[in-house]
LUMDRENMAR-597848 format. One record per residue: residue in three letters; chain; y, z, x of N, C-alpha, C in turn; residue number from 1. Coordinates in nm, 3 decimals, padded with zeros to 5 digits. Example, Ala and Ser with C-alpha at 12.3 -4.5 7.8 and 13.67 -1.06 7.14 Angstrom:
2
+------+------+---------+---------+---------+---------+---------+---------+---------+---------+---------+-----+
| code | unit |      nv |      nw |      nu |     cav |     caw |     cau |      cv |      cw |      cu | pos |
+------+------+---------+---------+---------+---------+---------+---------+---------+---------+---------+-----+
|  ALA |    A | -00.569 |  00.780 |  01.319 | -00.450 |  00.780 |  01.230 | -00.330 |  00.780 |  01.320 |   1 |
|  SER |    A | -00.225 |  00.708 |  01.285 | -00.106 |  00.714 |  01.367 |  00.003 |  00.787 |  01.290 |   2 |
+------+------+---------+---------+---------+---------+---------+---------+---------+---------+---------+-----+
//
This chain:
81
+------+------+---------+---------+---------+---------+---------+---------+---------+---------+---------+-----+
| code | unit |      nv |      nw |      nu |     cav |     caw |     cau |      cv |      cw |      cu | pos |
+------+------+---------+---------+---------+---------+---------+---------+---------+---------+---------+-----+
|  UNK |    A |  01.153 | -03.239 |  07.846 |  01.150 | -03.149 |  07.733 |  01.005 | -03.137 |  07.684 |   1 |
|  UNK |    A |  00.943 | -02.971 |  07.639 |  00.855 | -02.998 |  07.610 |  00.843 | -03.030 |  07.478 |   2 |
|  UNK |    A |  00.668 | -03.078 |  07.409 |  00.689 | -03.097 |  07.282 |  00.616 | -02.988 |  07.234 |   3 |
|  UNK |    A |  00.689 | -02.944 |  07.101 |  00.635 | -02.822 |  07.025 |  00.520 | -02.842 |  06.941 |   4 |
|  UNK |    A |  00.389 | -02.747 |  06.954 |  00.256 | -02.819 |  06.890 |  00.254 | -02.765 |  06.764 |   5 |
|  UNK |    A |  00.246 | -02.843 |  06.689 |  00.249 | -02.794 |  06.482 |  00.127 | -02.848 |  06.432 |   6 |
|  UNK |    A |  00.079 | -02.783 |  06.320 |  00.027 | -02.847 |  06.245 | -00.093 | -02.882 |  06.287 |   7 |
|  UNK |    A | -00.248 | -02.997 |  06.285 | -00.336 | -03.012 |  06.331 | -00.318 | -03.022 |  06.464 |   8 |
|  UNK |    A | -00.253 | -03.076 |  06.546 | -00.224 | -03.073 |  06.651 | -00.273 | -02.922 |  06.725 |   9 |
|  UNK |    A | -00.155 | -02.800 |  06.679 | -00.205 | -02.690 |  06.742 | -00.310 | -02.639 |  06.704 |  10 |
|  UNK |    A | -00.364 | -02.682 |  06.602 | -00.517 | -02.646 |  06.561 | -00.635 | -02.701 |  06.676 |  11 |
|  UNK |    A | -00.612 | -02.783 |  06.694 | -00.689 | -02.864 |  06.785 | -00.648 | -02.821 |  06.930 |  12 |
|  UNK |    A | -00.525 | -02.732 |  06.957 | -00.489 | -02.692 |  07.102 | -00.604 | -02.557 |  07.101 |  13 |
|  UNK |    A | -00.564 | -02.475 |  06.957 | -00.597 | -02.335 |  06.945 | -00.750 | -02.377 |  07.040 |  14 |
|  UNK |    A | -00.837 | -02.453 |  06.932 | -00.964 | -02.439 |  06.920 | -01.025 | -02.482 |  07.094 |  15 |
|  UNK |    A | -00.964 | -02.563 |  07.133 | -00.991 | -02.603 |  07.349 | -00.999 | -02.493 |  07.366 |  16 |
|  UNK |    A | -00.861 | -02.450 |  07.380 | -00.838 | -02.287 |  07.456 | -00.966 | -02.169 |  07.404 |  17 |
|  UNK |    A | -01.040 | -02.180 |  07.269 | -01.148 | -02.117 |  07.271 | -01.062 | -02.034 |  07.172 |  18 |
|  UNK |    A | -01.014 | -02.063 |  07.074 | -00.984 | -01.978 |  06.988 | -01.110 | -02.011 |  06.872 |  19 |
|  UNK |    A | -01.154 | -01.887 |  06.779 | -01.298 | -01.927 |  06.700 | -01.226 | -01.859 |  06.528 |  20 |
|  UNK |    A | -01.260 | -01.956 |  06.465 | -01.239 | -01.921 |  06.313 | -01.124 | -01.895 |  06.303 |  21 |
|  UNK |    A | -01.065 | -02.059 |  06.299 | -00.868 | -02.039 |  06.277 | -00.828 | -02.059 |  06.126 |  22 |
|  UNK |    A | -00.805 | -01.983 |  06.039 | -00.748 | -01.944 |  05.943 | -00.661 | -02.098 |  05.888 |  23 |
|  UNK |    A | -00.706 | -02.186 |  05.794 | -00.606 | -02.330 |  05.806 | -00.580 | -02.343 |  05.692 |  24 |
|  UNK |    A | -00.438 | -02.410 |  05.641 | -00.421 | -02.500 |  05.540 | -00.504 | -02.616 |  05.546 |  25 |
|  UNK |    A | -00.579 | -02.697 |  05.463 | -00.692 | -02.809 |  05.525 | -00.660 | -02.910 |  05.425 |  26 |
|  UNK |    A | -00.645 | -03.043 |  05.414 | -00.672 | -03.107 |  05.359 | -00.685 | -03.268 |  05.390 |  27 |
|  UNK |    A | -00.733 | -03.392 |  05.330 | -00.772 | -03.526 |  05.403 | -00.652 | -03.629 |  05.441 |  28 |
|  UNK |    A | -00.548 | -03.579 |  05.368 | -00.454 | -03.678 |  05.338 | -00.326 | -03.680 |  05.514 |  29 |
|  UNK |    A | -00.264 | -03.538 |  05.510 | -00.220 | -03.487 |  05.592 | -00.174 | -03.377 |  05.606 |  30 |
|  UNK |    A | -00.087 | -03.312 |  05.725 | -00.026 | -03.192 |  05.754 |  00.013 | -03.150 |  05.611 |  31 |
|  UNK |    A |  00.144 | -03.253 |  05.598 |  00.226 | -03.181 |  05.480 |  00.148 | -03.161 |  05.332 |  32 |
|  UNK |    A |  00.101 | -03.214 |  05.298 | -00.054 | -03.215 |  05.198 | -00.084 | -03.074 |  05.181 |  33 |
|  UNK |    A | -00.162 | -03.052 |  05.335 | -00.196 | -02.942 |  05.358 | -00.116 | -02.804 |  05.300 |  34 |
|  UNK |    A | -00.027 | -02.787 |  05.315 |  00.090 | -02.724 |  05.317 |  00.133 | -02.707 |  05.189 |  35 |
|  UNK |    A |  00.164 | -02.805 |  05.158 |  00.205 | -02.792 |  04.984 |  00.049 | -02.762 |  04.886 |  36 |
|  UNK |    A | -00.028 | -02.779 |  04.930 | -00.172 | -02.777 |  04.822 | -00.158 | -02.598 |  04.865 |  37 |
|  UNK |    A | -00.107 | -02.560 |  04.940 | -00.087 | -02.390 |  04.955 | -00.002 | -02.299 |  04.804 |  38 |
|  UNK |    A |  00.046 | -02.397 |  04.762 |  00.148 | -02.382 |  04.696 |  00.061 | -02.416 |  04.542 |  39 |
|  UNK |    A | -00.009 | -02.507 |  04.515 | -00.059 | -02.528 |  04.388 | -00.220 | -02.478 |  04.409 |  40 |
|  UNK |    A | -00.257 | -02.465 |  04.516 | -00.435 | -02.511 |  04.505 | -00.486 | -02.359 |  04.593 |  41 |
|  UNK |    A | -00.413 | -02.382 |  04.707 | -00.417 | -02.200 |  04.793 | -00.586 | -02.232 |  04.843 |  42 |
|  UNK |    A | -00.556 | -02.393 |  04.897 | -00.692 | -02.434 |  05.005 | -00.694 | -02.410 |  05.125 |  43 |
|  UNK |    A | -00.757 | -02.311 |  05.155 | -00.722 | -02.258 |  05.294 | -00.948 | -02.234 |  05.356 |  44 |
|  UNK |    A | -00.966 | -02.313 |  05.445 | -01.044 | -02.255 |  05.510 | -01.069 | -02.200 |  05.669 |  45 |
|  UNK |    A | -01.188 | -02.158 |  05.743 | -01.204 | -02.112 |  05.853 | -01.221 | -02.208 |  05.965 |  46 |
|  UNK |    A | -01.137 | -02.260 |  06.012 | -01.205 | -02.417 |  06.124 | -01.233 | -02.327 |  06.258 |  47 |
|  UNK |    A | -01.407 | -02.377 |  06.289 | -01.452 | -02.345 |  06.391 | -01.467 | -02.426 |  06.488 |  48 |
|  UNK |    A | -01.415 | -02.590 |  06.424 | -01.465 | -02.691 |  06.584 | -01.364 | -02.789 |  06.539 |  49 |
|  UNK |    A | -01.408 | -02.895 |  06.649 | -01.296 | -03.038 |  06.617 | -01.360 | -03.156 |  06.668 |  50 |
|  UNK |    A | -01.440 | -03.250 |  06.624 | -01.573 | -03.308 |  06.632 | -01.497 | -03.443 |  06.574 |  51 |
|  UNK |    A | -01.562 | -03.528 |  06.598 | -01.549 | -03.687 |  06.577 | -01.427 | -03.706 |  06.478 |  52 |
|  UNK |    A | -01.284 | -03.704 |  06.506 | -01.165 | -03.664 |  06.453 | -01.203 | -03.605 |  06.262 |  53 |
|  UNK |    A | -01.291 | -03.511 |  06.314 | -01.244 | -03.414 |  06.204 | -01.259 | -03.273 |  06.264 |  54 |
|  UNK |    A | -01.163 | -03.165 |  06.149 | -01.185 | -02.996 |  06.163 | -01.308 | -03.011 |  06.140 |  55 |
|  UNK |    A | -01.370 | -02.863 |  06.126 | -01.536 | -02.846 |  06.092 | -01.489 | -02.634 |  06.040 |  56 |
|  UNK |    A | -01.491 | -02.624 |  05.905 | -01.499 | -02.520 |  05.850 | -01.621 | -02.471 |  05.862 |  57 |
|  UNK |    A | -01.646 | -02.283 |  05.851 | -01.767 | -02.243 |  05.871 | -01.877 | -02.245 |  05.743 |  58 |
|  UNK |    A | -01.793 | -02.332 |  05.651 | -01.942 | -02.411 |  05.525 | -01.955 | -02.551 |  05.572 |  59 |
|  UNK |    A | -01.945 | -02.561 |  05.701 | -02.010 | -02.710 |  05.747 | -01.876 | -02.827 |  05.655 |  60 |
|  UNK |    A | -01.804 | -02.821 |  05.624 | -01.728 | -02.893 |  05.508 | -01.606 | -02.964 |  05.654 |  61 |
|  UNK |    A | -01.634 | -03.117 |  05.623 | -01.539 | -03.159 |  05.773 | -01.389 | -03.195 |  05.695 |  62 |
|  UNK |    A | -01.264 | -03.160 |  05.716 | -01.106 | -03.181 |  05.708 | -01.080 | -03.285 |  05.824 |  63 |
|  UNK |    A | -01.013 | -03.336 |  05.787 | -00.888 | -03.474 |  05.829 | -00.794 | -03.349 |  05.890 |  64 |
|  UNK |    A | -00.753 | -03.296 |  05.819 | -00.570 | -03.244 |  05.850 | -00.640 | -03.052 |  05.850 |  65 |
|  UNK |    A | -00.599 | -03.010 |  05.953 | -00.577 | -02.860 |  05.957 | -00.483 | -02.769 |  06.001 |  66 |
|  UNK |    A | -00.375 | -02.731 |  05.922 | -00.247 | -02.664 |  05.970 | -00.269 | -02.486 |  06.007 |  67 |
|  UNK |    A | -00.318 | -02.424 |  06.145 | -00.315 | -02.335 |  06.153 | -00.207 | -02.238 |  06.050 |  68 |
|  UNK |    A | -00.280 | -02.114 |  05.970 | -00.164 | -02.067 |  05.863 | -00.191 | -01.910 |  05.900 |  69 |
|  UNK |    A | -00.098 | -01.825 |  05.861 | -00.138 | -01.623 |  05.850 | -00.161 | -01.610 |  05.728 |  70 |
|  UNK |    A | -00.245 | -01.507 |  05.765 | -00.297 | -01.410 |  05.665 | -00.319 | -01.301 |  05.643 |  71 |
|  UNK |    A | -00.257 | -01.221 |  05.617 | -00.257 | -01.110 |  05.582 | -00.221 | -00.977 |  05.516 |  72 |
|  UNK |    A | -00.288 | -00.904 |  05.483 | -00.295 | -00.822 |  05.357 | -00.121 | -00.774 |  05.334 |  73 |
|  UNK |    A | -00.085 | -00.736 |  05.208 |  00.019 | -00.754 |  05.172 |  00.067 | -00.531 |  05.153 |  74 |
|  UNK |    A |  00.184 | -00.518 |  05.161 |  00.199 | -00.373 |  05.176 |  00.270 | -00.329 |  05.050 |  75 |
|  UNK |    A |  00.312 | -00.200 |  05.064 |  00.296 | -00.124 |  04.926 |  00.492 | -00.193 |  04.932 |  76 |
|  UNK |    A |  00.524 | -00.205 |  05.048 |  00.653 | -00.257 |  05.048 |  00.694 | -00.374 |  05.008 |  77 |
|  UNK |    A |  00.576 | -00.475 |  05.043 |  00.585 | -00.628 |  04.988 |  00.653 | -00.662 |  04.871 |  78 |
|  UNK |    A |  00.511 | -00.544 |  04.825 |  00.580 | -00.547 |  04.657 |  00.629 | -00.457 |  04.617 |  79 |
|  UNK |    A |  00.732 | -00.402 |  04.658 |  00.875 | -00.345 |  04.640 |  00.835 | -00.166 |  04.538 |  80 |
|  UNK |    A |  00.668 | -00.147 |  04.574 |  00.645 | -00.015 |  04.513 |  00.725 |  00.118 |  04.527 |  81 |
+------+------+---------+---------+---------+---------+---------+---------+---------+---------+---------+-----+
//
């Protein structure tokens, strides 16, 4: 069976494969951290590398935990105009 990649994990698959400026939930503690600080804090930066077990955002700023996340712009339907 295979295993399904979540969370820093596929962040760290994305970035091998040569994916550049992955969109992340980030934070030191862990995944789920990450995730919920979306919810109170809406800490999200750009991870461009994965260097001496940390992310590396494009303000040089190094993360523990990076949960690849989407983003994007919201429609006139979203909000129910």
């Amino acid at each position: 069976m295979d295993k399904k990649l979540t969370g820093s994990d596929l962040t760290r698959a994305m970035l091998k494969r040569g994916d550049q400026q992955i969109w992340c939930a980030v934070e030191d503690s862990n995944d789920e951290e990450a995730m919920a600080d979306q919810m109170n804090n809406n800490f999200t930066a750009r991870i461009v590398s994965f260097n001496d077990n940390s992310f590396f955002c494009t303000g040089g700023v190094a993360w523990s935990f990076a949960v690849p996340i989407k983003i994007s712009a919201m429609t006139q339907d979203d909000v129910k105009f």
